[in-house]
OpenMM code with the backbone's topology and positions (N, CA, C; nanometers):
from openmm import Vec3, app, unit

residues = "UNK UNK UNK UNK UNK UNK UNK UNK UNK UNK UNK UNK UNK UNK UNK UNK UNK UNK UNK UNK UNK UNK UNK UNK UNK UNK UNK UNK UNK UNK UNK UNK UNK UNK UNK UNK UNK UNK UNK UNK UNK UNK UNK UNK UNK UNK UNK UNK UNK UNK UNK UNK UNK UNK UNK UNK UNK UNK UNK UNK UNK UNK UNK UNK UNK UNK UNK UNK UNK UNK UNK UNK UNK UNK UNK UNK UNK UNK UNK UNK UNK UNK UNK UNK UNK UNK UNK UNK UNK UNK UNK UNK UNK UNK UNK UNK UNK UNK UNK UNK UNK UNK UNK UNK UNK UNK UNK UNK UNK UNK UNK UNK UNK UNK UNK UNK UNK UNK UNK UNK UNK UNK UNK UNK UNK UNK UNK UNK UNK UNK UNK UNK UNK UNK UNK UNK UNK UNK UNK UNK UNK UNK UNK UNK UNK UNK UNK UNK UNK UNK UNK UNK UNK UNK UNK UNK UNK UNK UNK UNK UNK UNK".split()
positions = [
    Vec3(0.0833, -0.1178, 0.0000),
    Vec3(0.0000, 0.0000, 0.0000),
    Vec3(0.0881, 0.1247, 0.0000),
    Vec3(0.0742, 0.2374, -0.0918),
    Vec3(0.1062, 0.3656, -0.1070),
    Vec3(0.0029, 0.4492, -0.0183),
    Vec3(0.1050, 0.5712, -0.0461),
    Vec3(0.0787, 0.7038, -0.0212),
    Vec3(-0.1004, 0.6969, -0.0498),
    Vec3(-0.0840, 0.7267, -0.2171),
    Vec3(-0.1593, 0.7971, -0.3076),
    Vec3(-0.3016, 0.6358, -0.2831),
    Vec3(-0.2574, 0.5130, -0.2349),
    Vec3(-0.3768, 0.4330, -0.2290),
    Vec3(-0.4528, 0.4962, -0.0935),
    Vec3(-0.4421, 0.5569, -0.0145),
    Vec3(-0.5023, 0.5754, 0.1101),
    Vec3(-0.6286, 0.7012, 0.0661),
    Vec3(-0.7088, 0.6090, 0.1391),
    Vec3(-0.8772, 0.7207, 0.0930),
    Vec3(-0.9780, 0.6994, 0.1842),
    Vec3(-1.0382, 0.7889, 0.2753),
    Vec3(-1.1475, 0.7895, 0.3530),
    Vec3(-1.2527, 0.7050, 0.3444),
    Vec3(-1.3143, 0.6636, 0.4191),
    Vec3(-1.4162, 0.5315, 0.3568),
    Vec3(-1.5394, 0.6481, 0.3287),
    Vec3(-1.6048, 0.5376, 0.2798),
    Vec3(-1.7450, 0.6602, 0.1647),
    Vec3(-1.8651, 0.7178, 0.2988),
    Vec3(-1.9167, 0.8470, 0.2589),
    Vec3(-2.0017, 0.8677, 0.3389),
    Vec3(-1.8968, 0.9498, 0.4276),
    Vec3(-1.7613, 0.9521, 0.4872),
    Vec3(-1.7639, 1.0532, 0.5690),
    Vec3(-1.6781, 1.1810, 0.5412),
    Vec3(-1.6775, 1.2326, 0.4234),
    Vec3(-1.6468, 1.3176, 0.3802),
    Vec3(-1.7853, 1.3884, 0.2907),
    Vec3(-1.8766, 1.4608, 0.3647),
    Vec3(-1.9923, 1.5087, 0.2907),
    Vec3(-1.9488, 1.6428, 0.2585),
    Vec3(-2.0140, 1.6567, 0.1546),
    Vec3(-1.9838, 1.8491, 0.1519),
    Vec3(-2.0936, 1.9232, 0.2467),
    Vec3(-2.0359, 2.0684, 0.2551),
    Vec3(-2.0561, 2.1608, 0.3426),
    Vec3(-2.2231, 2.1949, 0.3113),
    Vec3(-2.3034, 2.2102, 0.3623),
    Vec3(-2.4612, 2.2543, 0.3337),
    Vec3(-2.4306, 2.3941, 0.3050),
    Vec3(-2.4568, 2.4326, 0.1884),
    Vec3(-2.4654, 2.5877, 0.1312),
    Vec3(-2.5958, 2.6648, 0.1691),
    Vec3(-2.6078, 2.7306, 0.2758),
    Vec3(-2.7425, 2.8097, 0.3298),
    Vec3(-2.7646, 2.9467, 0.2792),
    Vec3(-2.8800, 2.9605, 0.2681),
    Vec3(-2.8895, 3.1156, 0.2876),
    Vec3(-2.8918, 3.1403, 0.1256),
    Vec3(-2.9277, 3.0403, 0.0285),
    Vec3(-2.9421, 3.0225, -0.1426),
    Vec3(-3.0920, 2.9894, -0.1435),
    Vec3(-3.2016, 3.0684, -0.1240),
    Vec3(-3.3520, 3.0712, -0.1396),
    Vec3(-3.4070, 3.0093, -0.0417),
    Vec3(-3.5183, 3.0060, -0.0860),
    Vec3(-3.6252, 2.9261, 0.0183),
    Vec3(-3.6813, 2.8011, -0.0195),
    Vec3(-3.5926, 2.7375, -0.1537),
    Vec3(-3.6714, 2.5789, -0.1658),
    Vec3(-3.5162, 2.5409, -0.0646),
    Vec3(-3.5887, 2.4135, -0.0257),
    Vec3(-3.5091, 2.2875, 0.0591),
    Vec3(-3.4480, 2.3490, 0.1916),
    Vec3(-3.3385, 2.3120, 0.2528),
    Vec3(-3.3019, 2.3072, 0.3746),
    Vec3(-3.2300, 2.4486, 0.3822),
    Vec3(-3.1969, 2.5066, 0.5100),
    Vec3(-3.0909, 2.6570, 0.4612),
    Vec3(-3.1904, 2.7619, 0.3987),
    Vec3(-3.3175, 2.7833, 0.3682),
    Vec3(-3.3269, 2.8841, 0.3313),
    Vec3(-3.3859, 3.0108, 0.4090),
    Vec3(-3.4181, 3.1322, 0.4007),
    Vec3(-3.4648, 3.2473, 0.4372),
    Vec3(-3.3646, 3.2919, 0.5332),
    Vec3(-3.3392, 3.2323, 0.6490),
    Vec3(-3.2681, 3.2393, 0.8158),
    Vec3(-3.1592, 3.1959, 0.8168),
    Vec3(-3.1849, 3.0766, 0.7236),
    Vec3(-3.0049, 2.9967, 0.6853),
    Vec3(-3.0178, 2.9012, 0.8912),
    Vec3(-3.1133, 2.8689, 0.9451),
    Vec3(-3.0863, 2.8048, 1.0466),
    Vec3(-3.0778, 2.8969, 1.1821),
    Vec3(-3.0441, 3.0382, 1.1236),
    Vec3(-2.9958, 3.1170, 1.2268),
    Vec3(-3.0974, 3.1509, 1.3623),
    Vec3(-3.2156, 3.1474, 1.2929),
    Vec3(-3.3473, 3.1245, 1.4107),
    Vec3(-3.4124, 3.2818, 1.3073),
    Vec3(-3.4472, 3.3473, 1.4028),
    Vec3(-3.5001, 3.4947, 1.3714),
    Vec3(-3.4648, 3.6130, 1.4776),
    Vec3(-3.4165, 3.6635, 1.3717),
    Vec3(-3.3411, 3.8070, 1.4458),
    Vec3(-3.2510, 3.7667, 1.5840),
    Vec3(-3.1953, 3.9048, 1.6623),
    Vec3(-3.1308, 3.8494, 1.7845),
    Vec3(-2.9932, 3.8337, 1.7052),
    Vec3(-2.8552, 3.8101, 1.8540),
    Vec3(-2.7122, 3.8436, 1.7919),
    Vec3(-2.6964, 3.7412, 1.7314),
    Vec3(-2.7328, 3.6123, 1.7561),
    Vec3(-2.6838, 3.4888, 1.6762),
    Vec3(-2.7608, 3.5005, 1.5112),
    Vec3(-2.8437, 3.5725, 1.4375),
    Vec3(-2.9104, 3.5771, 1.3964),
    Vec3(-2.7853, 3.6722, 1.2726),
    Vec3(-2.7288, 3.7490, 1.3695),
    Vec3(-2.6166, 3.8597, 1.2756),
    Vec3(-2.4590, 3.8122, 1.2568),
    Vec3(-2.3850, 3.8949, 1.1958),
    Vec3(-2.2782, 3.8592, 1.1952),
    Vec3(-2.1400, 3.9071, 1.1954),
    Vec3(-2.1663, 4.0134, 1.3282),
    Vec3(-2.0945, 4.1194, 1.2878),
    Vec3(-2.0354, 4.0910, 1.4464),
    Vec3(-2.0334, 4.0116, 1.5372),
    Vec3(-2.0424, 4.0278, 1.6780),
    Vec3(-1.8337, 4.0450, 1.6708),
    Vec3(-1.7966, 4.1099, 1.7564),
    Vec3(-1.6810, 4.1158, 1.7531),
    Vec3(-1.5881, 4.0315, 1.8224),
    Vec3(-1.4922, 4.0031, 1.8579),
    Vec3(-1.4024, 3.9158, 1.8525),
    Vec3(-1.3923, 3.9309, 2.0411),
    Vec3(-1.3670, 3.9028, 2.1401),
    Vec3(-1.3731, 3.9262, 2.2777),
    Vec3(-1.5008, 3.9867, 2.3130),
    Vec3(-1.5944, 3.9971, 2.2183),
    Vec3(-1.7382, 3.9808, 2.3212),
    Vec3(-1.7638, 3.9431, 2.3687),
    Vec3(-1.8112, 3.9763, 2.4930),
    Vec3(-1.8836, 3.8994, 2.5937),
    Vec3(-2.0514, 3.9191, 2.6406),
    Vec3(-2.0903, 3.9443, 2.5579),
    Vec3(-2.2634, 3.9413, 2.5985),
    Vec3(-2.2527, 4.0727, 2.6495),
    Vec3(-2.1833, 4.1911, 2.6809),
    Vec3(-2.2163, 4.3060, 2.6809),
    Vec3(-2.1477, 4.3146, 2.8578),
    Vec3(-2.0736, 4.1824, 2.9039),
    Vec3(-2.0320, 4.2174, 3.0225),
    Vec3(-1.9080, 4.2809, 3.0106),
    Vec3(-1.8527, 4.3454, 3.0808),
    Vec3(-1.7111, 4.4481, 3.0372),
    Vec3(-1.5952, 4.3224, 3.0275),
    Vec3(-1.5396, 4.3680, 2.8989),
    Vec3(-1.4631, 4.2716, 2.8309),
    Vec3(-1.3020, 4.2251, 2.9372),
    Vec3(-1.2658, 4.1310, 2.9214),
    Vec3(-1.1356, 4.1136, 3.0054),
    Vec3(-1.0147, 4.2031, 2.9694),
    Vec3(-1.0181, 4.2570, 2.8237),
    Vec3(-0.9118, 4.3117, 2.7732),
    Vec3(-0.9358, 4.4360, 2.8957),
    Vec3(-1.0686, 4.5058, 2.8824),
    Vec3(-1.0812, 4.6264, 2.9780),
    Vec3(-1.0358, 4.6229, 3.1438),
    Vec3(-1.0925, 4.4985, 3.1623),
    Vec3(-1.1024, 4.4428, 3.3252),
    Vec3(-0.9667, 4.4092, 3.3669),
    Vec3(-0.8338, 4.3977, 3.2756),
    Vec3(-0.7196, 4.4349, 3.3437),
    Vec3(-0.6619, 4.5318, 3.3534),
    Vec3(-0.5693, 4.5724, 3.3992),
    Vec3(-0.5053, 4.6777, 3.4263),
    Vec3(-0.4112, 4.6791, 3.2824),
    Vec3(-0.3727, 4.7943, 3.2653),
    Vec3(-0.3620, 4.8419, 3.1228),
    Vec3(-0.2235, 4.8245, 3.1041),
    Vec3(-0.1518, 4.7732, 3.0339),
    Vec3(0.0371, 4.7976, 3.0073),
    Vec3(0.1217, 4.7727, 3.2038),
    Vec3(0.0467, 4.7227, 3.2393),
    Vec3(0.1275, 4.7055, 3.4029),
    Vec3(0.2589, 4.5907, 3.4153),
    Vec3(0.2168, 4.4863, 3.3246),
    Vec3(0.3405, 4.3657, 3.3208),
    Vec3(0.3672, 4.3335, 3.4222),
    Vec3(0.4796, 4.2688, 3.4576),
    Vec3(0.5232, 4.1812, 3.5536),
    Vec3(0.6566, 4.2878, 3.6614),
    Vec3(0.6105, 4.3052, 3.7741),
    Vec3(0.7371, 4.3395, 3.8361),
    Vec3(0.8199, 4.2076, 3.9518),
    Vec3(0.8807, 4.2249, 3.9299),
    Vec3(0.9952, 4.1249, 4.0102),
    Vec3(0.9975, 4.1458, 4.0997),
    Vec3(0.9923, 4.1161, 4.2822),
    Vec3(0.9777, 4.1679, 4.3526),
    Vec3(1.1298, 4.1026, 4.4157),
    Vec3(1.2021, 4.0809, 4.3730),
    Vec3(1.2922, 4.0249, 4.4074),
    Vec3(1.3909, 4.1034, 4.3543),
    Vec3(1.3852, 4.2003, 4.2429),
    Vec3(1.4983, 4.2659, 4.1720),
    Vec3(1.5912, 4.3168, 4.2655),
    Vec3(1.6945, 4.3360, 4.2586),
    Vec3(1.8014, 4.4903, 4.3251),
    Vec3(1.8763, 4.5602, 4.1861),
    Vec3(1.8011, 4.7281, 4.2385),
    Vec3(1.8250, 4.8157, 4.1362),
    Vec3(1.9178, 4.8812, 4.2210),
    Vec3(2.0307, 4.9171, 4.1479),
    Vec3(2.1046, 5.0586, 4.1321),
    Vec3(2.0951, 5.1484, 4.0800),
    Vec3(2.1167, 5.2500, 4.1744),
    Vec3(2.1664, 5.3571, 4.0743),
    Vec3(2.3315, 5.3718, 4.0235),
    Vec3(2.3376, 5.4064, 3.9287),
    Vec3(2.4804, 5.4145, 3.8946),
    Vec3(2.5267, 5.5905, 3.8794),
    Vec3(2.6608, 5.5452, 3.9095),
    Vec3(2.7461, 5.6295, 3.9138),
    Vec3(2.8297, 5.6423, 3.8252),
    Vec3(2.9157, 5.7121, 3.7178),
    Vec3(3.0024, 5.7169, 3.6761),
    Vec3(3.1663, 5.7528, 3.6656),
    Vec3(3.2766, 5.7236, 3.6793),
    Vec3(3.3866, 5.8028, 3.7100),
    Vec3(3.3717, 5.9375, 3.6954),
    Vec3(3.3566, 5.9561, 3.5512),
    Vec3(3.3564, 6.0969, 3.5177),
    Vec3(3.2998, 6.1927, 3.6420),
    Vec3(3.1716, 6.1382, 3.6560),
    Vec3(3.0806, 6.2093, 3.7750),
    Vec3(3.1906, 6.2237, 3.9105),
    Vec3(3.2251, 6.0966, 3.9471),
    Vec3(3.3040, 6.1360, 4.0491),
    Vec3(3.4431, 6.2060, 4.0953),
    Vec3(3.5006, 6.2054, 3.9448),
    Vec3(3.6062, 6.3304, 3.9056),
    Vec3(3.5464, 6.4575, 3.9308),
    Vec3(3.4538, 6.4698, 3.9123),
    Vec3(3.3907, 6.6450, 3.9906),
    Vec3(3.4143, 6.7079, 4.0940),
    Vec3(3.3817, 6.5770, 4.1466),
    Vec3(3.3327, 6.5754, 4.2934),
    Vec3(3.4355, 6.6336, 4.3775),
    Vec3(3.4822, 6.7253, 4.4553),
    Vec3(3.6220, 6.8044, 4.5413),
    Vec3(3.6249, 6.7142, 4.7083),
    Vec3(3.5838, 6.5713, 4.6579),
    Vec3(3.5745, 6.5026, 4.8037),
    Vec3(3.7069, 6.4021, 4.8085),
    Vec3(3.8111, 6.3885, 4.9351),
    Vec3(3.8536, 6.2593, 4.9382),
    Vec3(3.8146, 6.1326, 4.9532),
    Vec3(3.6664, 6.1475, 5.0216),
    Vec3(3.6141, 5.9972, 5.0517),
    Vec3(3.4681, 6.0684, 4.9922),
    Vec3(3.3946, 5.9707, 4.9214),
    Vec3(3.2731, 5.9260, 4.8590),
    Vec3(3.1825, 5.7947, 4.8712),
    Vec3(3.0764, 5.8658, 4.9494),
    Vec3(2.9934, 5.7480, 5.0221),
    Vec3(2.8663, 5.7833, 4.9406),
    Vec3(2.7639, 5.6848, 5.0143),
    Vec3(2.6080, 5.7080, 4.9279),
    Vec3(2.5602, 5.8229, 4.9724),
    Vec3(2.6202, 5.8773, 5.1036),
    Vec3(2.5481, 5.9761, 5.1665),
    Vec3(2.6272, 6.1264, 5.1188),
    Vec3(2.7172, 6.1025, 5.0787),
    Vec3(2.7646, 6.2557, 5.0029),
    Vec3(2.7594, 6.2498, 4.8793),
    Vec3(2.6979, 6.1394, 4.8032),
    Vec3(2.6372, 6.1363, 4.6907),
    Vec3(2.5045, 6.2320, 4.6814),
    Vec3(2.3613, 6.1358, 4.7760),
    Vec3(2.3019, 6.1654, 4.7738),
    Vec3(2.2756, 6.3696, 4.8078),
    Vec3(2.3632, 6.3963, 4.9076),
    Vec3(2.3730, 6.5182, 4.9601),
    Vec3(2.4001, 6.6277, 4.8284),
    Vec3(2.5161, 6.5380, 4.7589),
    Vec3(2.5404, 6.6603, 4.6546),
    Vec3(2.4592, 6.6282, 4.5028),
    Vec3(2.3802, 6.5441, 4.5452),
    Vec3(2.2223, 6.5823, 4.4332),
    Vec3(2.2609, 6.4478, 4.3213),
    Vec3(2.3571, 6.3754, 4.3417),
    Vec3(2.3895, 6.2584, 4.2229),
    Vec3(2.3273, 6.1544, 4.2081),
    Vec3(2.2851, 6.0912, 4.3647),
    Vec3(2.1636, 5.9937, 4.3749),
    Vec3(2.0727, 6.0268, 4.4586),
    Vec3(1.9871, 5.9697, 4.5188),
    Vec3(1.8528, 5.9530, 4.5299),
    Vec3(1.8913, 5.8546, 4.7206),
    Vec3(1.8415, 5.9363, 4.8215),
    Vec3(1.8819, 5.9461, 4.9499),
    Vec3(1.8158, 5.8229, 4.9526),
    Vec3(1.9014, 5.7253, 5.0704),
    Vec3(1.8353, 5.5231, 5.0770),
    Vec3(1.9060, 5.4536, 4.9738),
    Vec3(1.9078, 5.5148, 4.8438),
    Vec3(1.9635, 5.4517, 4.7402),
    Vec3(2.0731, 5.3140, 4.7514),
    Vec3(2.1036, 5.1986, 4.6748),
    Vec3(2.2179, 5.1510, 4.6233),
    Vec3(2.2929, 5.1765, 4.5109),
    Vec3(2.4363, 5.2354, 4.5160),
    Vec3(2.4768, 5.2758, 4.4498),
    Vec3(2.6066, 5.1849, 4.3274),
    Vec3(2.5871, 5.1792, 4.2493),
    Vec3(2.6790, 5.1417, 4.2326),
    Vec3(2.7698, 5.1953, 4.0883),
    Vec3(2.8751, 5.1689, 4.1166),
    Vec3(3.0290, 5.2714, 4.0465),
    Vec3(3.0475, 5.2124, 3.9137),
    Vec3(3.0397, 5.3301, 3.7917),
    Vec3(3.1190, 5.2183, 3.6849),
    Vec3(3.1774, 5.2649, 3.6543),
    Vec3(3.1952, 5.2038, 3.5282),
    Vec3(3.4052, 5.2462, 3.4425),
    Vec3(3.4015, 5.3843, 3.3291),
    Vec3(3.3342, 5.4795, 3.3238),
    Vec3(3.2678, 5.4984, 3.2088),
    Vec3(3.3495, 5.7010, 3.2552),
    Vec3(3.4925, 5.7150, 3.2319),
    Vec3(3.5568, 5.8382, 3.1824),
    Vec3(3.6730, 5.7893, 3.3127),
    Vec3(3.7523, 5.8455, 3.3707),
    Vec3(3.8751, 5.8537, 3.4445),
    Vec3(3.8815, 5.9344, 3.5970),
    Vec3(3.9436, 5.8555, 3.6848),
    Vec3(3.9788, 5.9406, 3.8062),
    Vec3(4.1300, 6.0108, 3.8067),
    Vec3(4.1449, 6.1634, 3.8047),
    Vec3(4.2744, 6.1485, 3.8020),
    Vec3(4.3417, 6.2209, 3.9609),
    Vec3(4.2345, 6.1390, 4.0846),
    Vec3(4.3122, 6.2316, 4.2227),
    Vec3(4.2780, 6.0846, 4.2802),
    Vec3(4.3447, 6.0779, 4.3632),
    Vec3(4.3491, 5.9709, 4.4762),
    Vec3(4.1851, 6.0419, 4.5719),
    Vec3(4.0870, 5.8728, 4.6049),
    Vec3(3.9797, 5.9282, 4.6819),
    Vec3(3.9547, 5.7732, 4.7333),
    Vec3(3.9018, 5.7768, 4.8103),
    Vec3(3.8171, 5.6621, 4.8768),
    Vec3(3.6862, 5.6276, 4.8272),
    Vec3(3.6375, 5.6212, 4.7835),
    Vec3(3.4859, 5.5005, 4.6896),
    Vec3(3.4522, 5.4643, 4.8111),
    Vec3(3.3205, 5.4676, 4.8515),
    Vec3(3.1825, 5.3269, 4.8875),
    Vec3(3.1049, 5.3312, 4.8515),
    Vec3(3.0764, 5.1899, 4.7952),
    Vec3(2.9623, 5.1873, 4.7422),
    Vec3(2.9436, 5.0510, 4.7569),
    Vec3(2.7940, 5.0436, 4.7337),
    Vec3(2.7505, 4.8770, 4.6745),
    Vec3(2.7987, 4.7876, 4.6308),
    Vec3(2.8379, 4.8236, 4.5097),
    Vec3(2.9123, 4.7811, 4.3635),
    Vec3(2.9545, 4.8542, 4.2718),
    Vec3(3.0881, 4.7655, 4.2253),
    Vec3(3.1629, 4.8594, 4.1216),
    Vec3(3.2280, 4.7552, 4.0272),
    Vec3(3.1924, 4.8470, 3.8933),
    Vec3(3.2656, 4.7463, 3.7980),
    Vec3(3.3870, 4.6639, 3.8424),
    Vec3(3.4290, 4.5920, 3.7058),
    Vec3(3.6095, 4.5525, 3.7375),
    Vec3(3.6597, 4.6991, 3.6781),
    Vec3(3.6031, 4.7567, 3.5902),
    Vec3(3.6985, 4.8956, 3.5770),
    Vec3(3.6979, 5.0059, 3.5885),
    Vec3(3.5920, 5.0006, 3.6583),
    Vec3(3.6034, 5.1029, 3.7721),
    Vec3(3.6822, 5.0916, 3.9426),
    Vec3(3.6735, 5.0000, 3.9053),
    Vec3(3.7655, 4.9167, 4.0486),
    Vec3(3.9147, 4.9595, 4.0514),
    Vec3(3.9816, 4.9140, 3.9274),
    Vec3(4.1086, 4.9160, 3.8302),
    Vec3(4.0973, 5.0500, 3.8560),
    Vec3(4.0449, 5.1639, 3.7618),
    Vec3(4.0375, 5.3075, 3.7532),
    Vec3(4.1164, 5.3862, 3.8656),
    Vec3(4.0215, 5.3722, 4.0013),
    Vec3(4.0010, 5.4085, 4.1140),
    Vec3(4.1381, 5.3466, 4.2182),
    Vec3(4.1975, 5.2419, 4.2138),
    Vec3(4.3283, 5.2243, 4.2435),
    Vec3(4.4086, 5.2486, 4.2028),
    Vec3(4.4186, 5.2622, 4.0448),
    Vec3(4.5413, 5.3155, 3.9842),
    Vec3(4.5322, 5.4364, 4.0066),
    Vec3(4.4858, 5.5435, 4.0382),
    Vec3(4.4624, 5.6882, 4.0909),
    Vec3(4.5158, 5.6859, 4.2012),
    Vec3(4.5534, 5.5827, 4.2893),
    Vec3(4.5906, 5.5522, 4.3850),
    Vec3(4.4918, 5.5810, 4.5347),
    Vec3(4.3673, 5.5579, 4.4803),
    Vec3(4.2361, 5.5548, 4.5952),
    Vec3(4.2080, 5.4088, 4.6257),
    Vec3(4.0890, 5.4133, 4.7029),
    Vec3(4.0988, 5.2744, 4.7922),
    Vec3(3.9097, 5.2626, 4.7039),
    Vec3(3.9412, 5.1212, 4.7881),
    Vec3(3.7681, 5.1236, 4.6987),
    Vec3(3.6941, 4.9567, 4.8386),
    Vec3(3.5719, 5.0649, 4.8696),
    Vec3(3.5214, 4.9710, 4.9639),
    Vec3(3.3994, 4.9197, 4.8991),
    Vec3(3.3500, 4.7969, 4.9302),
    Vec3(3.2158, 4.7264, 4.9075),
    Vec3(3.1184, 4.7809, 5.0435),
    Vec3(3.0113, 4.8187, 5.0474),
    Vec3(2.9359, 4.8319, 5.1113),
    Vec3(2.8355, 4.7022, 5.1372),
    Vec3(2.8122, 4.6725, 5.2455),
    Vec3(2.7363, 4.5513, 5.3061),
    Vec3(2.5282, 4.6471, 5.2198),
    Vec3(2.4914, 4.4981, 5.1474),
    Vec3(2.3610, 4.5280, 5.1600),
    Vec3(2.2491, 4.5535, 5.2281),
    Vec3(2.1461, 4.6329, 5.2346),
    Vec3(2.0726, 4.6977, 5.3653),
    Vec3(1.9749, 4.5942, 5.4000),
    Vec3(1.9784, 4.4715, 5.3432),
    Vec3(1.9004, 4.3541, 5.4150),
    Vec3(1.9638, 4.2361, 5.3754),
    Vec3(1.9065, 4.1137, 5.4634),
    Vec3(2.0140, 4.0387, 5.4341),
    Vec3(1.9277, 3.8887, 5.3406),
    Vec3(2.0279, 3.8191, 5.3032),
    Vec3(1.9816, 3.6736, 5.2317),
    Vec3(1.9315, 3.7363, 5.1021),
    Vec3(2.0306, 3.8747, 5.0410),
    Vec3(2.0865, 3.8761, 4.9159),
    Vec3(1.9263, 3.9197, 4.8480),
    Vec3(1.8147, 3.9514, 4.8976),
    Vec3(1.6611, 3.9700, 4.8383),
    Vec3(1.6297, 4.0810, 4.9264),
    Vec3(1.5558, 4.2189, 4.8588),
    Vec3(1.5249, 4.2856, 4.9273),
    Vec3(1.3539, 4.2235, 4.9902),
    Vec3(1.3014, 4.2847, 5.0792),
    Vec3(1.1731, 4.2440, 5.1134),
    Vec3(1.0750, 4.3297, 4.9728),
    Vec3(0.9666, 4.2802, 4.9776),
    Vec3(0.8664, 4.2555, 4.8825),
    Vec3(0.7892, 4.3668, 4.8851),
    Vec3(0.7661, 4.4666, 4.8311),
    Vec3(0.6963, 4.5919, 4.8335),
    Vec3(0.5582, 4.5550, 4.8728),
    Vec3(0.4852, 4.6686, 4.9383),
    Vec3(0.4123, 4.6429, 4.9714),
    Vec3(0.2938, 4.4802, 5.0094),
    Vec3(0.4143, 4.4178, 5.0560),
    Vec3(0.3380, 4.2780, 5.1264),
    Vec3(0.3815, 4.3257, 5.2782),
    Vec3(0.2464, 4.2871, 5.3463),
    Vec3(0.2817, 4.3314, 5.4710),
    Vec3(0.3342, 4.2557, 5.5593),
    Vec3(0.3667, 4.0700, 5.5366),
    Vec3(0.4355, 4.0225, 5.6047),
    Vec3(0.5990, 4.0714, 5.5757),
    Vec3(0.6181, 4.1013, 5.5117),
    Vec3(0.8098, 4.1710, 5.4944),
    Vec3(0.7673, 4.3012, 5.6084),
    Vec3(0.6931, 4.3773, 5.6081),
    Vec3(0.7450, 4.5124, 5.6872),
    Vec3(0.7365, 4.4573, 5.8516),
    Vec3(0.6973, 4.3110, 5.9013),
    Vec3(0.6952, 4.2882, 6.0535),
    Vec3(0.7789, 4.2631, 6.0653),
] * unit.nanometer
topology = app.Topology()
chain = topology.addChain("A")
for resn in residues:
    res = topology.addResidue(resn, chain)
    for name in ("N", "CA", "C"):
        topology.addAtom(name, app.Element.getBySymbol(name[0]), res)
């Protein structure tokens, strides 16, 4: 037996009933549809729901998924901290002189040159900003995270704020 020998047995391949072609025999005037009423038309749109407010509406609009687990930085740049007329640079004379955002985690990257010896703390810092900042002959500290087991607590869930 081939391909081309294989064929449906007779009888269950009928053609389609063509409705809605006059009023002799089966299908005609209503085509089945009943009389009047939405099933009757054919225009109903695609996520209708009988006129109850549609799900597309009933969610919240472009919100997506937030992570409640993320840790964001803010970053810093060398360049930025070449400005700066400080020997030591923490989050809190960051924040003071308007660069980040007071509470913040900060963290340092590689992105223009230090050319004075200073002390860095921060969060995190590139590898070359790390490099940068010693060869200037400054020191560079890691700052301990403000909660612990590496996850901040969960915004607004109220078992994290007990």
């Amino acid at each position: 037996m081939k391909l081309h020998d294989l064929h449906s047995p007779p009888g269950s391949r009928r053609p389609k009933r063509r409705v809605g072609r006059g009023t002799a025999g089966k299908g005609g005037k209503t085509a089945g549809r009943g009389t009047k009423g939405q099933g009757a038309r054919n225009n109903i749109k695609p996520g209708f729901e009988g006129g109850q407010l549609p799900l597309t509406q009933r969610l919240p609009k472009l919100r997506g998924f937030a992570n409640p687990f993320r840790i964001s930085y803010q970053v810093v740049n060398l360049k930025r901290l070449n400005m700066l007329e400080a020997a030591s640079v923490d989050p809190e004379y960051l924040a003071k002189e308007g660069v980040v955002r007071k509470g913040s985690l900060v963290k340092i990257l590689g992105d223009g040159s230090v050319d004075k010896a200073m002390t860095v703390k921060a969060h995190k810092f590139s590898e070359s900003a790390k490099s940068s900042i010693e060869q200037a002959g400054g020191k560079v500290e890691i700052l301990p995270l403000p909660f612990k087991g590496g996850r901040p607590p969960v915004k607004g869930n109220a078992l994290a704020n007990r």
